[in-house]
C-alpha positions in Angstrom: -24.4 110.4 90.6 -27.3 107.9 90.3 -29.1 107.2 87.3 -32.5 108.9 87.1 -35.2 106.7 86.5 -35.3 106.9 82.6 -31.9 106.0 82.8 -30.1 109.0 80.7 -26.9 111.3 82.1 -25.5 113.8 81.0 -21.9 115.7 81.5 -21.7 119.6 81.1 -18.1 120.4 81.9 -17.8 124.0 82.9 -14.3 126.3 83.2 -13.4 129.8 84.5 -15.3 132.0 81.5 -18.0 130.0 80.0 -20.4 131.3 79.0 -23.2 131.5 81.8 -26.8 131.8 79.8 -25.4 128.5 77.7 -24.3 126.2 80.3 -27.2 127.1 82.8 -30.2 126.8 80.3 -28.2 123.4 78.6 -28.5 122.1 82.7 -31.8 123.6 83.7 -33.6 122.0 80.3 -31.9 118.6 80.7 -33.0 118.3 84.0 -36.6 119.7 83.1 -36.4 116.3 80.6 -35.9 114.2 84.3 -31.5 113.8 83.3 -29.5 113.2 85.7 -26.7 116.4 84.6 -23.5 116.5 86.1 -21.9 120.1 85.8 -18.3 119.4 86.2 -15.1 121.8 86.7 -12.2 121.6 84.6 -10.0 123.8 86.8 -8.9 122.0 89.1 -11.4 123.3 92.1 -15.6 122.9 92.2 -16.4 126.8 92.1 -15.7 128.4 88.4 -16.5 132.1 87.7 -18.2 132.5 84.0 -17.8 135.3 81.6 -20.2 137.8 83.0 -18.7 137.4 86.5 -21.6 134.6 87.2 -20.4 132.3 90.5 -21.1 128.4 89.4 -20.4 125.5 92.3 -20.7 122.2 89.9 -21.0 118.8 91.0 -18.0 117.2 90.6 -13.9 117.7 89.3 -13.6 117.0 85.8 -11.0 114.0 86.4 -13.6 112.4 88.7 -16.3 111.8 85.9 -13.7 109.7 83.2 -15.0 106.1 84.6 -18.5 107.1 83.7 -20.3 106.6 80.8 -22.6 109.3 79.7 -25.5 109.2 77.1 -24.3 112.9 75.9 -21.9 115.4 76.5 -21.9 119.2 76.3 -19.7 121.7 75.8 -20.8 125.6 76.4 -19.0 128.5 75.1 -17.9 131.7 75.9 -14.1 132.8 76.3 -11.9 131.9 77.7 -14.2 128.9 78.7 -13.9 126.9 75.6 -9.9 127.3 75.6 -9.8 125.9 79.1 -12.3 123.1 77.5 -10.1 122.3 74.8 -6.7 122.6 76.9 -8.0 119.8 79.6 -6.9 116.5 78.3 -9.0 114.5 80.0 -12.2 116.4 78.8 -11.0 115.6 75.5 -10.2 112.0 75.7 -13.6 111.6 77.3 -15.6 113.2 74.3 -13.1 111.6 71.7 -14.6 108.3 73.4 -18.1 109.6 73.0 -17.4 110.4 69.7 -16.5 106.8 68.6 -18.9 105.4 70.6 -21.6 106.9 68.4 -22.6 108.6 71.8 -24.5 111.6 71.7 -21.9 115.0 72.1 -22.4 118.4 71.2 -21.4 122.3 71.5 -22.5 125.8 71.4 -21.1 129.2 70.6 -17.2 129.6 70.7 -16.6 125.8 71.5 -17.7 123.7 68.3 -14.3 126.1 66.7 -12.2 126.7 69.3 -12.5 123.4 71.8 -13.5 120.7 69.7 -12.1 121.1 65.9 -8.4 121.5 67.1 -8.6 117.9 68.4 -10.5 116.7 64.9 -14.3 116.2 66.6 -15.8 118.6 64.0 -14.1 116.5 60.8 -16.1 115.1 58.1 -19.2 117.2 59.4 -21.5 120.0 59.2 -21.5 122.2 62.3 -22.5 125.8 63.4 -20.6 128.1 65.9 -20.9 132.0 67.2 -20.5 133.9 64.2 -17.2 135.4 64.8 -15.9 131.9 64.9 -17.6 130.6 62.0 -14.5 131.7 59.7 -12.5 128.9 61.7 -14.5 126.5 61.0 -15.6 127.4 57.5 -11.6 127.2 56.6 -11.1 123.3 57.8 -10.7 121.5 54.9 -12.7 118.7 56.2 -15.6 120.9 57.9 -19.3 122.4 56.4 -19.8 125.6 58.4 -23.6 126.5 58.2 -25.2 129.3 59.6 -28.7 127.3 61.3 -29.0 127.8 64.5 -28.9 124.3 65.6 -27.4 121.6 63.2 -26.9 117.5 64.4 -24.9 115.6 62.1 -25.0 112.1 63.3 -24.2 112.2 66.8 -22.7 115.6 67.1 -25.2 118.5 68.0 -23.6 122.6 67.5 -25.4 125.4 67.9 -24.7 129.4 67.4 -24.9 131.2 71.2 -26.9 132.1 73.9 -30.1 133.2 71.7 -30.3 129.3 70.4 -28.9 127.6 74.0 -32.7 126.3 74.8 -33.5 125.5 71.1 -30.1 123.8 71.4 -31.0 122.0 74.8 -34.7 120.9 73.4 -32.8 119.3 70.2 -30.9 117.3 72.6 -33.4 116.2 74.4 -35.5 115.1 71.5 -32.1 113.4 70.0 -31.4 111.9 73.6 -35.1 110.4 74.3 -36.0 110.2 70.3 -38.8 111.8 71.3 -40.0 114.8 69.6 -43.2 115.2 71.3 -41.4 114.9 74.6 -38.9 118.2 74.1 -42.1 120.0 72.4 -44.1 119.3 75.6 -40.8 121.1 77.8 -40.5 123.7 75.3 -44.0 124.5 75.4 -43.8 125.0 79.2 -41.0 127.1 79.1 -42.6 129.4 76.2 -40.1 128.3 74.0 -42.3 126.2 71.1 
């Protein structure tokens, strides 16, 4: 996809049960901030169905996004979403490269514990997950689970679960455009702040 004018992308990868109310606010306030989001399918086909049952065409296949660089990446909950997330090895080669980049990346709900801290991108941080996953990541040696609703350590962004996904997308935003006013502004429109 193009650049936007402002020049920031996005990458939300999606997968047979994610979680629906996470990856669709995470999309609809990125784009409200003028990104240019690319939702993109992990299983192998464009059309995923989510955890409530929720039909989602994305943009693009998964493997047809690794020769682009974007300014953040995304990971959205739910099971078995964030296994499929954590299973495809591209997906996780791309957001170990974000990682060291110092590029913006971040997750929500079941997938800061169950996709990203098997493949270390939790270690040496403080993160958040959905509750019944905060055990996980509260027993990693190397890990400071905390219960906030949105935490950023450096460049990595968690959040809890679908109550926090728009608080979680606005925090982005303001990370991504290190503007604060800027993700007030959309949160104000959406009744949010």
């Amino acid at each position: 996809m193009a650049k936007n004018a402002l020049g920031k992308k996005a990458l939300i990868p999606v997968a047979d049960g994610s979680e629906e109310i996470e990856a669709v606010c995470i999309i609809d306030t990125l784009r409200r901030a003028e990104v240019d989001v690319t939702v993109a399918s992990v299983m192998g086909r464009l059309e995923i169905t989510a955890a409530r049952g929720t039909k989602i065409v994305t943009d693009a296949l998964i493997e047809d996004c690794d020769n682009e660089t974007y300014d953040v990446i995304v990971l959205p909950g739910g099971i078995p979403g964030a296994e499929h997330l954590r299973d495809c090895a591209g997906l996780i080669e791309m957001v170990t490269a974000q990682r060291d980049s110092g590029r913006l990346y971040g997750a929500i709900c079941a997938s800061p514990a169950v996709a990203l801290l098997p493949h270390g991108l939790v270690a040496g941080r403080r993160a958040t997950c959905f509750a019944s996953y905060l055990p996980v990541l509260a027993q990693a040696a190397d890990v400071e689970a905390a219960e906030d609703r949105v935490v950023v350590d450096g460049n990595l962004v968690t959040s809890r679960g679908p109550g926090t996904a728009i608080e979680f997308a606005l925090m982005l935003i303001e990370i991504l455009f290190n503007d604060p006013a800027k993700a007030a502004a959309i949160g104000e429109r959406m009744l949010v702040r």
